[in-house]
MARDREN-410990 format. One line per field, with one value per residue (C-alpha): residue number from 1; x, y, z; residue in one letter. Coordinates in steps of 0.001 Angstrom, whole numbers, plus 500000, padded with zeros to 6 digits. Last residue first. Layout:
BEGIN
k	NUM|... .
c1	X|... .
c2	Y|... .
c3	Z|... .
r	A|... .
REM end
This chain:
BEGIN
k	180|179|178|177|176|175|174|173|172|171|170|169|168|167|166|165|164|163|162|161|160|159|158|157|156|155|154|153|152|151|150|149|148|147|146|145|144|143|142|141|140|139|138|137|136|135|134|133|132|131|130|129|128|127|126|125|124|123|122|121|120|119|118|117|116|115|114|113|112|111|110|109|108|107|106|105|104|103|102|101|100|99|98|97|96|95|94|93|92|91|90|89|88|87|86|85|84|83|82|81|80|79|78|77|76|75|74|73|72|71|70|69|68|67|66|65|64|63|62|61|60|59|58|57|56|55|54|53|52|51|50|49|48|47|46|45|44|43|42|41|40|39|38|37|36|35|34|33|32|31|30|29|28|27|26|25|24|23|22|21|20|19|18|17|16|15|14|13|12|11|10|9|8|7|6|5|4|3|2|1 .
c1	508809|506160|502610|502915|499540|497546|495659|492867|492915|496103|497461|500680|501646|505468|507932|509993|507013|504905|502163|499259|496230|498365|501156|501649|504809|503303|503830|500041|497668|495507|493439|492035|493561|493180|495011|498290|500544|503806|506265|509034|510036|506197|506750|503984|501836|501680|499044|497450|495506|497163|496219|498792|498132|500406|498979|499739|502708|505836|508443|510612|507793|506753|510939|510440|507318|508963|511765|509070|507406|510159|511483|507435|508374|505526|503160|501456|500083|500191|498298|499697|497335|498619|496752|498534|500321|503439|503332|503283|505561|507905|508655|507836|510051|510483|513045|513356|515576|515011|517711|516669|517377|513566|513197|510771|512687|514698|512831|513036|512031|509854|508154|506488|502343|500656|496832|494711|491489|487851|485205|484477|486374|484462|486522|489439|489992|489838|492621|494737|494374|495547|498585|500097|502592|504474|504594|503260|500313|500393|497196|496885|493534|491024|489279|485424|485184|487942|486421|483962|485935|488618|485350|484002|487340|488032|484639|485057|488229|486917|484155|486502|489273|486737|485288|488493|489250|492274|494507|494226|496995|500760|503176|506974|508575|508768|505013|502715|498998|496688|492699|491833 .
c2	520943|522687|521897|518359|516107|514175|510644|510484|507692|508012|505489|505766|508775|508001|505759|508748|510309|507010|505933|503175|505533|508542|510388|512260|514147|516319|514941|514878|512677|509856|508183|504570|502506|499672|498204|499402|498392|499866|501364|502801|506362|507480|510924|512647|509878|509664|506804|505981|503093|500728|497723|495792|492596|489349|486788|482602|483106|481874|481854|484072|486901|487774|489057|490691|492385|493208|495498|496986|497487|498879|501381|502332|506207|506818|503640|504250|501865|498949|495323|492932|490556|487003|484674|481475|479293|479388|481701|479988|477368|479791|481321|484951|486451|489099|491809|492246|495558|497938|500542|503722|505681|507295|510149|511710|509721|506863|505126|501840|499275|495831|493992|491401|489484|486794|486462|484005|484080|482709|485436|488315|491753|494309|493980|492672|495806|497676|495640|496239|499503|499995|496896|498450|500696|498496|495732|495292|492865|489631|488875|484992|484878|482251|481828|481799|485074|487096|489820|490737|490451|493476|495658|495462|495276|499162|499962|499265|501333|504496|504625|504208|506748|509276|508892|509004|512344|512873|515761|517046|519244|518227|520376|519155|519812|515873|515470|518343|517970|520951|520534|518361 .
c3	504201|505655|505138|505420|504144|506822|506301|508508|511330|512667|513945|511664|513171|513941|512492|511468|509844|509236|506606|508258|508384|508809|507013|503928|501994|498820|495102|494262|494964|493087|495635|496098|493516|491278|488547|489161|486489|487478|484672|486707|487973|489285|490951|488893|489229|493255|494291|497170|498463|496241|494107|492588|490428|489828|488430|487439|489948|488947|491631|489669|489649|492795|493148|489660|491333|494794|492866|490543|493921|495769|492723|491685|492110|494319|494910|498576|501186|499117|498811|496321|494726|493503|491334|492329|489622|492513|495159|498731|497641|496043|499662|500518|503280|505738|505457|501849|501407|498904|498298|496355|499750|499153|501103|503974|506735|505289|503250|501381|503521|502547|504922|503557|504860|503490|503063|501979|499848|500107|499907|502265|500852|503422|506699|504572|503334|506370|507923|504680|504672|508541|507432|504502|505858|508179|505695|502297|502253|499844|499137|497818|495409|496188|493103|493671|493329|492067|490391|492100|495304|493626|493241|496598|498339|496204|497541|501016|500861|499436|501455|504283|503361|502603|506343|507371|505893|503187|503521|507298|507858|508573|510445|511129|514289|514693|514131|514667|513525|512154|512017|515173 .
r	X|X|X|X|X|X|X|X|X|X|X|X|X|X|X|X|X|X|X|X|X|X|X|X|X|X|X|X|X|X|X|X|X|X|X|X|X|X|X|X|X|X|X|X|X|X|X|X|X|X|X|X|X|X|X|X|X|X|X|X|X|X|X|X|X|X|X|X|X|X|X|X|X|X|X|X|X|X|X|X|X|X|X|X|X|X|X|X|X|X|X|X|X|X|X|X|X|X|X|X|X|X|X|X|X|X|X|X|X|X|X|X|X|X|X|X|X|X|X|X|X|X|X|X|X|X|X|X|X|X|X|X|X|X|X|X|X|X|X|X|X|X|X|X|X|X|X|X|X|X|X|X|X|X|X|X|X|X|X|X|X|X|X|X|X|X|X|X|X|X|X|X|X|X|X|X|X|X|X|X .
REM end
């Protein structure tokens, strides 16, 4: 399957799921070096999150525990600029813990600069990001993101775990629109 159609919109194949794995297992690699033997608290962002996340945790073995948001700040293909907190994270869960946050996508950095300040009045020891993809030329707000799978460009994407109108996120490759 080359070409997909999703809501009279065409998206071609962008990043292959083979890519996306190796990519993945090496990311869980790297982050479980570093935090053996510490028990880290993931937080995983919500819908988006939850394909890479799954992956993730198929190769990143050692103690940790996992918490789940759901933050919303699109509306289609657009950021509305308002983040909403649907679902969430008390103090007791974050205090003096080395928190990692697991994205889909940082773009302008608006919902996790938002979910960062939010992290950070229950006073976590750390706070890291690490996102499977990662737009620099639409970044708005100064995000430390210390790991990442794929630096892309500005184009619209969907697949493994990113929705068009709450649609395509089972798909296993992620997909790039070819007409806007």
């Amino acid at each position: 399957m080359d070409n997909i159609q999703i809501d009279g919109k065409e998206f071609k194949i962008f990043i292959s799921e083979t890519q996306i794995q190796k990519r993945v297992s090496e990311m869980a690699q790297k982050v479980e070096k570093k935090y053996k033997g510490k028990n880290p608290l993931f937080i995983v962002i919500l819908n988006g999150a939850f394909v890479f996340a799954s992956d993730f945790f198929k190769t990143y073995s050692s103690s940790c525990e996992i918490e789940f948001v759901k933050l919303i700040s699109y509306v289609e293909k657009e950021s509305s600029g308002e983040v909403i907190n649907c679902i969430g994270i008390t103090e007791e869960m974050v205090k003096n813990r080395q928190v990692i946050i697991l994205e889909d996508i940082i773009e302008s950095g608006l919902t996790m600069e938002y979910f960062i300040d939010y992290l950070n009045h229950f006073h976590p020891k750390s706070v890291e990001v690490i996102s499977l993809l990662f737009k620099p030329d639409c970044l708005r707000k100064d995000i430390n993101l210390n790991c990442f799978g794929f630096s892309i460009d500005s184009g619209f994407v969907v697949g493994y775990g990113l929705d068009y109108n709450h649609k395509g996120r089972n798909l296993n490759n992620i997909y790039q629109i070819v007409n806007s």
